[in-house]
N, C-alpha and C positions, 0 to 999 in steps of 0.2 A: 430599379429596372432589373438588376443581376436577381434580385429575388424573388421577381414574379416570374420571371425565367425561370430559376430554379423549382418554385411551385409547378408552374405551367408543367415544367420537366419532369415533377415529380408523381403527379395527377397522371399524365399523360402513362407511366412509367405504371402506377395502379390498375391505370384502364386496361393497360397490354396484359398487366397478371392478371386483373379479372376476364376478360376473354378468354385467357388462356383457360385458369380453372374450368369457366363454362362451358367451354369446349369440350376440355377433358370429363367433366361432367355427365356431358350431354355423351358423349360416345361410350363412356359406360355404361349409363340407361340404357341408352341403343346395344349396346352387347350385353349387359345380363337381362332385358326383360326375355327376350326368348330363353334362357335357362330359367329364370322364375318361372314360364309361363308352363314350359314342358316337365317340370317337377311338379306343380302345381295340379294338372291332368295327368300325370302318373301316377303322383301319390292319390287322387281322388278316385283316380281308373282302378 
């Protein structure tokens, strides 16, 4: 029982750092595509 607990606890403990990454992921994209995008049409400009 205490080990499937601790599993459960530990998965659980995975899931939270993988959202977190995704997150942190996802709002970098969101802040550097408009710098990729505006260097991008500059340097082409």
């Amino acid at each position: 029982m205490s080990v499937a607990m601790l599993l459960g606890g530990g998965l659980c403990r995975v899931d939270a750092m993988l959202v977190n990454v995704a997150l942190l992921a996802v709002a970098a994209l969101i802040g550097v595509s408009p710098l990729v995008w505006v260097i991008l049409h500059s340097s082409a400009g």
